[in-house]
PDB file as gemmi writes it, atoms N, CA and C in Angstrom:
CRYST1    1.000    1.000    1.000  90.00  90.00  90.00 P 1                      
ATOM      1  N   UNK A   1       0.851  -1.175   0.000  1.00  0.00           N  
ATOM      2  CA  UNK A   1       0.000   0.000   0.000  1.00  0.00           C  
ATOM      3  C   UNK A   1       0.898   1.240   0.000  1.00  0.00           C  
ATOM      4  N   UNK A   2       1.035   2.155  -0.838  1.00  0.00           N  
ATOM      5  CA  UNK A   2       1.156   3.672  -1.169  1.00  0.00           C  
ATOM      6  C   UNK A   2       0.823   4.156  -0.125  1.00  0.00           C  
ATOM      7  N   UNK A   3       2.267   5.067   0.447  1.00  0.00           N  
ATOM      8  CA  UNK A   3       1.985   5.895   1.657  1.00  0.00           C  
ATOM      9  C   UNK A   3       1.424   7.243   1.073  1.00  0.00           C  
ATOM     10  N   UNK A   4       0.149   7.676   2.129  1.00  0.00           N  
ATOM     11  CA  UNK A   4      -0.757   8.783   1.752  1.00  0.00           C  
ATOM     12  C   UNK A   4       0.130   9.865   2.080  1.00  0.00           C  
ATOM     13  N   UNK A   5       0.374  11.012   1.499  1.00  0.00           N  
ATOM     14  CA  UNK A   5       0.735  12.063   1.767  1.00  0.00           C  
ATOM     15  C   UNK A   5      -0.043  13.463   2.354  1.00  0.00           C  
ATOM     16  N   UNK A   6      -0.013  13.137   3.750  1.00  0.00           N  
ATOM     17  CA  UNK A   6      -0.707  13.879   4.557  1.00  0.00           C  
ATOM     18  C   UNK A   6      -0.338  15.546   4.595  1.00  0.00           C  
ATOM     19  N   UNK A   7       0.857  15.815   4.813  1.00  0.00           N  
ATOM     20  CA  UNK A   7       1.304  17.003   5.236  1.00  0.00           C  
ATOM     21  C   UNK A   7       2.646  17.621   4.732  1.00  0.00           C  
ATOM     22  N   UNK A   8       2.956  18.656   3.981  1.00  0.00           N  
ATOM     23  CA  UNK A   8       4.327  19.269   3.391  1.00  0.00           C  
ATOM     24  C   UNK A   8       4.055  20.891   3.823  1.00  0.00           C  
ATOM     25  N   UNK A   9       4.707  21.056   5.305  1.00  0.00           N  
ATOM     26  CA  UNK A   9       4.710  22.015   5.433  1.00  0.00           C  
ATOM     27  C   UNK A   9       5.384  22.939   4.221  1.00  0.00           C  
ATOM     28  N   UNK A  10       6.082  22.670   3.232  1.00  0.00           N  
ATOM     29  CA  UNK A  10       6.561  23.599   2.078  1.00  0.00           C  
ATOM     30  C   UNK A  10       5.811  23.675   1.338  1.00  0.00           C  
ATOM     31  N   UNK A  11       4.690  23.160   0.806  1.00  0.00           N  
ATOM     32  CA  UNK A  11       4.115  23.186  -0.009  1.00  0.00           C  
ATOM     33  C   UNK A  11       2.967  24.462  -0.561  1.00  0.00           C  
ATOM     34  N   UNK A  12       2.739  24.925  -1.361  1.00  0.00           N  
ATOM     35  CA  UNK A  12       1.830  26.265  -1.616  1.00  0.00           C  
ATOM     36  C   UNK A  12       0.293  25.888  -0.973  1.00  0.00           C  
ATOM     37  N   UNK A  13       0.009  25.121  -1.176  1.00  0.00           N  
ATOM     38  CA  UNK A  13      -1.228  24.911  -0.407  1.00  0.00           C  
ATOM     39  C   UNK A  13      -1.242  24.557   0.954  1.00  0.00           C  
ATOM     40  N   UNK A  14      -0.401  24.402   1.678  1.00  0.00           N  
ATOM     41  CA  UNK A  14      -0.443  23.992   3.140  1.00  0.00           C  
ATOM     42  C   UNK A  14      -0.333  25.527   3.845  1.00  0.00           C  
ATOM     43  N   UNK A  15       0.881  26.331   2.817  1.00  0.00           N  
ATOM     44  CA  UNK A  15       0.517  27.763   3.714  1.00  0.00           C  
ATOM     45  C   UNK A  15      -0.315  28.666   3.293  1.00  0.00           C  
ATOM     46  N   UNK A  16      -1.397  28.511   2.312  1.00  0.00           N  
ATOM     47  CA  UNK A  16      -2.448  29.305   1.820  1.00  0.00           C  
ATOM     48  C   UNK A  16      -3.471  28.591   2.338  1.00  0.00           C  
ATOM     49  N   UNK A  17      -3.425  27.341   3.152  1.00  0.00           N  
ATOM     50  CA  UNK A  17      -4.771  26.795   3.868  1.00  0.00           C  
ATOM     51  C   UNK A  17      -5.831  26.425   3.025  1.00  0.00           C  
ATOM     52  N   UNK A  18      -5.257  26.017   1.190  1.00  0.00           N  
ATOM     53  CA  UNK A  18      -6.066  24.997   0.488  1.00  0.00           C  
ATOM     54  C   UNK A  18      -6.126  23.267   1.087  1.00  0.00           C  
ATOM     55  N   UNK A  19      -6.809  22.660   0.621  1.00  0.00           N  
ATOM     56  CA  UNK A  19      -7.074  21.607   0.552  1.00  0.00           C  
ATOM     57  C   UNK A  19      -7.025  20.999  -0.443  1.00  0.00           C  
ATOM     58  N   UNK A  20      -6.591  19.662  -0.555  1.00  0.00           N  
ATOM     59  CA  UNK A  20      -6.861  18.923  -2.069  1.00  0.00           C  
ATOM     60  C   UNK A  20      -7.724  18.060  -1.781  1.00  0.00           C  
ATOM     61  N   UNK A  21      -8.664  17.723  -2.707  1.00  0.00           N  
ATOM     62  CA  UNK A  21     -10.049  16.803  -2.484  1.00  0.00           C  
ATOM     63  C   UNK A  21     -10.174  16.149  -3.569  1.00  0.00           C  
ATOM     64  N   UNK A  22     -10.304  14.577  -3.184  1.00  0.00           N  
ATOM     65  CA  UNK A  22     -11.056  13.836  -4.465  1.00  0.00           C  
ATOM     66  C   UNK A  22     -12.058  14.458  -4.822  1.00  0.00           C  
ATOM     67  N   UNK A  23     -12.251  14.176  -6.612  1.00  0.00           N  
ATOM     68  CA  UNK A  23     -13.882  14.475  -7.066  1.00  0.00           C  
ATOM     69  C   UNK A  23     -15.074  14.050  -5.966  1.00  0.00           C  
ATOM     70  N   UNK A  24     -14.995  12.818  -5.280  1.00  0.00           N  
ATOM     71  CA  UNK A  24     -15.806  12.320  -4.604  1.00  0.00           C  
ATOM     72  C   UNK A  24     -15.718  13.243  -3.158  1.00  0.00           C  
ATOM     73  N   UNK A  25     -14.852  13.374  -2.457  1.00  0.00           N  
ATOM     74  CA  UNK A  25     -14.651  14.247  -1.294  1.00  0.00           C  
ATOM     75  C   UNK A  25     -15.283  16.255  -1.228  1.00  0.00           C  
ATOM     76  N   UNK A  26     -15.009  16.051  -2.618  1.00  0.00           N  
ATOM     77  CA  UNK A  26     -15.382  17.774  -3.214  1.00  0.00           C  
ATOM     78  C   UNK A  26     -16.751  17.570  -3.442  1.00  0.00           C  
ATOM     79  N   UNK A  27     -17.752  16.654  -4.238  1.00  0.00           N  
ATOM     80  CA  UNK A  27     -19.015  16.443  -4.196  1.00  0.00           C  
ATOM     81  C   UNK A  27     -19.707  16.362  -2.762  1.00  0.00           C  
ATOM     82  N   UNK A  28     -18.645  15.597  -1.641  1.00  0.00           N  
ATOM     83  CA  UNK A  28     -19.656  15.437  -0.754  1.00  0.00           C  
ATOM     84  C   UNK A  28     -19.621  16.754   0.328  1.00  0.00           C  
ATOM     85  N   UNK A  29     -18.638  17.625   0.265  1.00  0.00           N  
ATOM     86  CA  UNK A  29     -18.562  18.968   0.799  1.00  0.00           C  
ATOM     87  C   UNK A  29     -19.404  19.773   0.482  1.00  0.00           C  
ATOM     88  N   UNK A  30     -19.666  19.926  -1.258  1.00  0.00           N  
ATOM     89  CA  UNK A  30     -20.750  20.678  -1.436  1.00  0.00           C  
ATOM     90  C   UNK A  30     -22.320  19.776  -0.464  1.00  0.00           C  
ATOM     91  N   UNK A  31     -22.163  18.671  -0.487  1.00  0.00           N  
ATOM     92  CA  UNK A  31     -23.843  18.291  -0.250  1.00  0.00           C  
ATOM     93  C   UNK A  31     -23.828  18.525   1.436  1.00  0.00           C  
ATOM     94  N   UNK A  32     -22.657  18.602   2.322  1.00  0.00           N  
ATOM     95  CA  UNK A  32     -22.823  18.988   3.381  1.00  0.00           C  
ATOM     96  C   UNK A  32     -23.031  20.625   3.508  1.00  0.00           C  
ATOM     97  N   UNK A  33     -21.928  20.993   2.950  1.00  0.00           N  
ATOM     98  CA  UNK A  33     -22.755  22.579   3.017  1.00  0.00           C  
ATOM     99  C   UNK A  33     -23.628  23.056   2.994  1.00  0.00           C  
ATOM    100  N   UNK A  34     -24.201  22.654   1.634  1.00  0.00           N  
ATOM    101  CA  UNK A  34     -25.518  22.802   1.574  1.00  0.00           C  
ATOM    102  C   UNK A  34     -26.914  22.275   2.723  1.00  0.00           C  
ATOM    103  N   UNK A  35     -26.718  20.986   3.335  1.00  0.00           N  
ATOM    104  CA  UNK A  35     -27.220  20.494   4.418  1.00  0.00           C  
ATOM    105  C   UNK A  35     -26.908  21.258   5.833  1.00  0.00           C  
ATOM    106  N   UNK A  36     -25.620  21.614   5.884  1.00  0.00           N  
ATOM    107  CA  UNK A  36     -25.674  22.396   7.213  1.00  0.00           C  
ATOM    108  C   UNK A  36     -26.299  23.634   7.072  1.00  0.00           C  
ATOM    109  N   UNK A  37     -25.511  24.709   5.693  1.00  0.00           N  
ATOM    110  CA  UNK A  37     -26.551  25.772   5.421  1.00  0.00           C  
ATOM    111  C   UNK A  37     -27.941  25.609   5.953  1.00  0.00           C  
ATOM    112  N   UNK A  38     -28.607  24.467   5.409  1.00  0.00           N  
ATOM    113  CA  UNK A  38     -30.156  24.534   5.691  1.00  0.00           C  
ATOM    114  C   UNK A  38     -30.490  24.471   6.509  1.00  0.00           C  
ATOM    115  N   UNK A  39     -29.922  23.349   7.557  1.00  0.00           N  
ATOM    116  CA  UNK A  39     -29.940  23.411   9.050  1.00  0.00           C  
ATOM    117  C   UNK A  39     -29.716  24.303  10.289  1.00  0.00           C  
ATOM    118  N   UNK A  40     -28.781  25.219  10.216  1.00  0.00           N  
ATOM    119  CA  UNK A  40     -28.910  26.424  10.766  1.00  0.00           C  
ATOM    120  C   UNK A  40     -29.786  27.662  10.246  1.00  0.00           C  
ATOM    121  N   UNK A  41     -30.513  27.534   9.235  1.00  0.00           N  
ATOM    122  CA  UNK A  41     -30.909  28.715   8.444  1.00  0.00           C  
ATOM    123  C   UNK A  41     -30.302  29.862   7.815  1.00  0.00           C  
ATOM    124  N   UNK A  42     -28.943  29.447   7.490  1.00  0.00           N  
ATOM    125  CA  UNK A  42     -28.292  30.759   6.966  1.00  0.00           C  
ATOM    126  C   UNK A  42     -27.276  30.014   6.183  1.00  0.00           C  
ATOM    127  N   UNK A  43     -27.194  31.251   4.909  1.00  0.00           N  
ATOM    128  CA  UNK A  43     -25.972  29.967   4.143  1.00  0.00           C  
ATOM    129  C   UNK A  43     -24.567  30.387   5.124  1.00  0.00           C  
ATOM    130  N   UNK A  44     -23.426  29.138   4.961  1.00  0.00           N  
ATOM    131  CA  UNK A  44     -22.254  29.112   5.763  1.00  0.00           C  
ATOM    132  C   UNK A  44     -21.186  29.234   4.275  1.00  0.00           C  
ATOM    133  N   UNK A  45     -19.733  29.055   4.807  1.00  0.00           N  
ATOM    134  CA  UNK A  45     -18.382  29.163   4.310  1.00  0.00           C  
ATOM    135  C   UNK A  45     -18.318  27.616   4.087  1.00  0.00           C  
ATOM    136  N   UNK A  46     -17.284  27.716   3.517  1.00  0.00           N  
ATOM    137  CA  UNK A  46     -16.872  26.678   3.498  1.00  0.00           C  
ATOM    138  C   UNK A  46     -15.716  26.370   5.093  1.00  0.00           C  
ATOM    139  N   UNK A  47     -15.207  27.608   5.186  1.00  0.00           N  
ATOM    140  CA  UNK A  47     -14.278  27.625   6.562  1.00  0.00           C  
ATOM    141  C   UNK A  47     -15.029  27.248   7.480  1.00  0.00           C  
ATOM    142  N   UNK A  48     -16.604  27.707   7.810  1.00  0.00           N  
ATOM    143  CA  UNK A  48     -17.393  27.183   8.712  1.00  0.00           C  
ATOM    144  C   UNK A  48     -17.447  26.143   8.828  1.00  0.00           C  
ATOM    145  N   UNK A  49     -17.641  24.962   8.058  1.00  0.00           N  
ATOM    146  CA  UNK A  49     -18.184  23.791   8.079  1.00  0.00           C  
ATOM    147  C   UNK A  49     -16.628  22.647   8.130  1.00  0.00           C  
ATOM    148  N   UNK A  50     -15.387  23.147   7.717  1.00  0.00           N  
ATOM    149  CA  UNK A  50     -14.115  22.418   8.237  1.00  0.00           C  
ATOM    150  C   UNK A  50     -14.196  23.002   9.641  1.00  0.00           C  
ATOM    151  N   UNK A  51     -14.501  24.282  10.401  1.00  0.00           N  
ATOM    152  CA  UNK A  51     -14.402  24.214  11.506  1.00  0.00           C  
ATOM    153  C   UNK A  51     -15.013  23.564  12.272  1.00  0.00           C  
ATOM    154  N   UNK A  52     -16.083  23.311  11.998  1.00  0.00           N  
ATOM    155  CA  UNK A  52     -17.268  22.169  12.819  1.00  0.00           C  
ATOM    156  C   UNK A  52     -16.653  20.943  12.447  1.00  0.00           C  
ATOM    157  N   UNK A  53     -16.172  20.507  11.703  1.00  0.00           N  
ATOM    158  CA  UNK A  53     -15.923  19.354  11.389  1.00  0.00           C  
ATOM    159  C   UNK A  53     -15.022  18.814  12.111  1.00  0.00           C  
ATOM    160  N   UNK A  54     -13.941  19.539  12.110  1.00  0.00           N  
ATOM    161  CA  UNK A  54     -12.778  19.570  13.097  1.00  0.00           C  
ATOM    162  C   UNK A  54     -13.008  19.634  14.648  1.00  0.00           C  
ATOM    163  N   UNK A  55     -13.910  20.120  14.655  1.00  0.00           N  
ATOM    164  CA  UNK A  55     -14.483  19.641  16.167  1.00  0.00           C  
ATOM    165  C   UNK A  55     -15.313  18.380  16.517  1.00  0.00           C  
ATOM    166  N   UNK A  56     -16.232  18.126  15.846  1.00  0.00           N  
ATOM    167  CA  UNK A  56     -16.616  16.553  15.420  1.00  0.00           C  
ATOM    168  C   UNK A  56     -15.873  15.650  15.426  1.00  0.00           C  
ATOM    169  N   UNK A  57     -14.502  15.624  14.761  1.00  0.00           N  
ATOM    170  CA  UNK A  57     -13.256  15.048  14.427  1.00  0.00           C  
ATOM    171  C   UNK A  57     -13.050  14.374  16.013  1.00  0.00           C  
ATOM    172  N   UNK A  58     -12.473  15.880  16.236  1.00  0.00           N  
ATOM    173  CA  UNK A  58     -11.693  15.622  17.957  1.00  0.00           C  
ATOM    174  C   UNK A  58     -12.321  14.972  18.633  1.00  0.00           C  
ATOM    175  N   UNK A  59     -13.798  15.387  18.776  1.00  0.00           N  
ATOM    176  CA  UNK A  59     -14.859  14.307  19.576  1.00  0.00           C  
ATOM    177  C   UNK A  59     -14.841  12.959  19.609  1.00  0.00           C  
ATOM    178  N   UNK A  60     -15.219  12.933  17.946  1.00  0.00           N  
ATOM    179  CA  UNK A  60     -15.074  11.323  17.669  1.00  0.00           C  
ATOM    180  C   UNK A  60     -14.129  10.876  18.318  1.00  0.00           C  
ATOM    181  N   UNK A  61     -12.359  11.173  17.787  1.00  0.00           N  
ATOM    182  CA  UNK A  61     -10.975  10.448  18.187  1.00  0.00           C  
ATOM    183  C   UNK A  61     -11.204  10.404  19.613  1.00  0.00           C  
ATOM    184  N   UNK A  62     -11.780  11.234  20.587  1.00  0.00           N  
ATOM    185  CA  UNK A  62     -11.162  11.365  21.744  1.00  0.00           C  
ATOM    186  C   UNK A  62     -12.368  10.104  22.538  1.00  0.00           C  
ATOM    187  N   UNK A  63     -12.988  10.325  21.646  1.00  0.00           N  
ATOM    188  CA  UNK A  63     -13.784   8.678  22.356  1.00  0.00           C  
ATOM    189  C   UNK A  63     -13.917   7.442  21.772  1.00  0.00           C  
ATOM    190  N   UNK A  64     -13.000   7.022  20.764  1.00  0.00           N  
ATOM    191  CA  UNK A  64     -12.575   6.300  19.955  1.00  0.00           C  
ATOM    192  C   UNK A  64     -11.444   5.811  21.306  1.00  0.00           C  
ATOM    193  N   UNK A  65     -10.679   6.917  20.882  1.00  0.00           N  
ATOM    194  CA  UNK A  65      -9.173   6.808  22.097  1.00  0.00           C  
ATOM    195  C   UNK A  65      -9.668   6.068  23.214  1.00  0.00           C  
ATOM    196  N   UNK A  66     -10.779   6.591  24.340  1.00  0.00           N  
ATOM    197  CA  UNK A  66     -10.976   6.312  25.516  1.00  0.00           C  
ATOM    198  C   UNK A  66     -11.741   4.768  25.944  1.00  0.00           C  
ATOM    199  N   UNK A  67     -12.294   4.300  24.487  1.00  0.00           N  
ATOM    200  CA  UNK A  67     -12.587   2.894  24.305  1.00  0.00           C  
ATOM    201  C   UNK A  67     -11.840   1.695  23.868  1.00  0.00           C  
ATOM    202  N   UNK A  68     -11.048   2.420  22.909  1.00  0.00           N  
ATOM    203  CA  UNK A  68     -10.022   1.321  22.408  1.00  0.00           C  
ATOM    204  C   UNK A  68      -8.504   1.361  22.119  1.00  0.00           C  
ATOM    205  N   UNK A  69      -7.676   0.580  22.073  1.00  0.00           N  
ATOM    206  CA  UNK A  69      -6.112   1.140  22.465  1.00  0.00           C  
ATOM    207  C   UNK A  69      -5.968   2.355  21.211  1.00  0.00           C  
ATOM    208  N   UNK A  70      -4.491   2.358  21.593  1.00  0.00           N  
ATOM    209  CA  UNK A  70      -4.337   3.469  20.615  1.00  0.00           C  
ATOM    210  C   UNK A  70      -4.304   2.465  18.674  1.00  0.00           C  
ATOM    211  N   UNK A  71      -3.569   1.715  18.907  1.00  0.00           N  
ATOM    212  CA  UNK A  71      -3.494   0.549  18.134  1.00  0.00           C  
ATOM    213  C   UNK A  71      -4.107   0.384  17.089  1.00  0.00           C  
ATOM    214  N   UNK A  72      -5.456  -0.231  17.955  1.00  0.00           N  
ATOM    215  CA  UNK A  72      -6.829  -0.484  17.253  1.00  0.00           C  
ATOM    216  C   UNK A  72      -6.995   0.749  16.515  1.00  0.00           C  
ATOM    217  N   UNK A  73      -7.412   1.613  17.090  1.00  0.00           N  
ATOM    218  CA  UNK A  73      -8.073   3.072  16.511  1.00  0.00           C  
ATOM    219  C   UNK A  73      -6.685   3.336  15.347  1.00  0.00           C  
ATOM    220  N   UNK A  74      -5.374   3.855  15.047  1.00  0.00           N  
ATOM    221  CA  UNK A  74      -4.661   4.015  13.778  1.00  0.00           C  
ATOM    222  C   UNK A  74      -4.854   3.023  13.030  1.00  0.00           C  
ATOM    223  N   UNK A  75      -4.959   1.507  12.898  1.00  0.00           N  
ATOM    224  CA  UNK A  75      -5.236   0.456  11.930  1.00  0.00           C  
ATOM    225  C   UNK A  75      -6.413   0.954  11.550  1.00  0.00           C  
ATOM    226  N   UNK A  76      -8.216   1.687  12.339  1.00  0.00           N  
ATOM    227  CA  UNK A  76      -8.804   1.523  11.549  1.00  0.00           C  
ATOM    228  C   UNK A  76      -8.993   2.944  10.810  1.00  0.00           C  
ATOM    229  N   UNK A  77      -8.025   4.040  11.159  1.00  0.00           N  
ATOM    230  CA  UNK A  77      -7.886   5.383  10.947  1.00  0.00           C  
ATOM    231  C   UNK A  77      -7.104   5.397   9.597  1.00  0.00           C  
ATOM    232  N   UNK A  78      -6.207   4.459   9.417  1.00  0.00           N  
ATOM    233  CA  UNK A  78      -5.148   4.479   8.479  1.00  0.00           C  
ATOM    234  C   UNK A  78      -5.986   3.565   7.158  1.00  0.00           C  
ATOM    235  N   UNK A  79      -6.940   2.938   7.822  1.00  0.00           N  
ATOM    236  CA  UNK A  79      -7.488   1.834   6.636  1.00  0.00           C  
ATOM    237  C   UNK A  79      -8.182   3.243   5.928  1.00  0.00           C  
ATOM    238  N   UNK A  80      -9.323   3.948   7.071  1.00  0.00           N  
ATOM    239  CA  UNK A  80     -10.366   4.948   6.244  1.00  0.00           C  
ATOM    240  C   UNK A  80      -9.399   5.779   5.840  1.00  0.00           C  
ATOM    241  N   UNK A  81      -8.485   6.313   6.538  1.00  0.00           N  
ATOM    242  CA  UNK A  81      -7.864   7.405   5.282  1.00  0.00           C  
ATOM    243  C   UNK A  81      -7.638   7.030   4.123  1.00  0.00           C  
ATOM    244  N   UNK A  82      -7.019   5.818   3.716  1.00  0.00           N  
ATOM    245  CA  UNK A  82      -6.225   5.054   2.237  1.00  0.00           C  
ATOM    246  C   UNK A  82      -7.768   4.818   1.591  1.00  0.00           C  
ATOM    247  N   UNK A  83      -8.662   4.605   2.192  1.00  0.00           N  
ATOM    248  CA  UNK A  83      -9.864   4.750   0.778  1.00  0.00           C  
ATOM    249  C   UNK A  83     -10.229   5.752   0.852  1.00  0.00           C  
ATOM    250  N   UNK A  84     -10.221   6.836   1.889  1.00  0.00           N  
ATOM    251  CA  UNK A  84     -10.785   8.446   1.094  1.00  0.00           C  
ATOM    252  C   UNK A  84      -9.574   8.902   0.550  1.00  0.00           C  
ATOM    253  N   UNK A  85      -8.664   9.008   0.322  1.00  0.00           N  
ATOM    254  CA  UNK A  85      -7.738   9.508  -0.089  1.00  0.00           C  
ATOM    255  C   UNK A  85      -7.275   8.917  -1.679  1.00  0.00           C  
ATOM    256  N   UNK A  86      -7.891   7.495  -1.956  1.00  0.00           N  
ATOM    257  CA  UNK A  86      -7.488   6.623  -2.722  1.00  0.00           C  
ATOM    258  C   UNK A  86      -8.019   6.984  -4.092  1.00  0.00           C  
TER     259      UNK A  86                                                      
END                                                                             
């Protein structure tokens, strides 16, 4: 398996705070936006909705973490990254 390339602090998009997204990852951003938009009643950013997300994130891991070793949780962190990323 092809190691995913997570992070290049040199890179032009890491210090302009782009993202790169599969076609599939970029489709499903728009359909959340649009879903959270509706859900709060106001349209949002796109910055809005990585910020919520990123808090969701932490949530999840941090009770992922508190149930199962650290172990468990990167095998099944490293499996889902290599198919969204794939």
């Amino acid at each position: 398996m092809t190691e995913v390339k997570l992070y290049n602090p040199r890179s032009h998009a890491t210090r302009t705070g782009k993202f790169r997204l599969t076609p599939y990852q970029y489709h499903r951003l728009g359909v959340l936006l649009s879903r959270y938009s509706a859900l709060i009643g106001r349209e949002v950013s796109q910055s809005v909705v990585f910020a919520r997300a990123t808090d969701l994130l932490t949530d999840h891991l941090e009770a992922l973490l508190s149930a199962h070793s650290m172990e468990a949780v990167r095998d099944t962190e490293l499996a889902a990254l290599h198919r969204a990323m794939g």
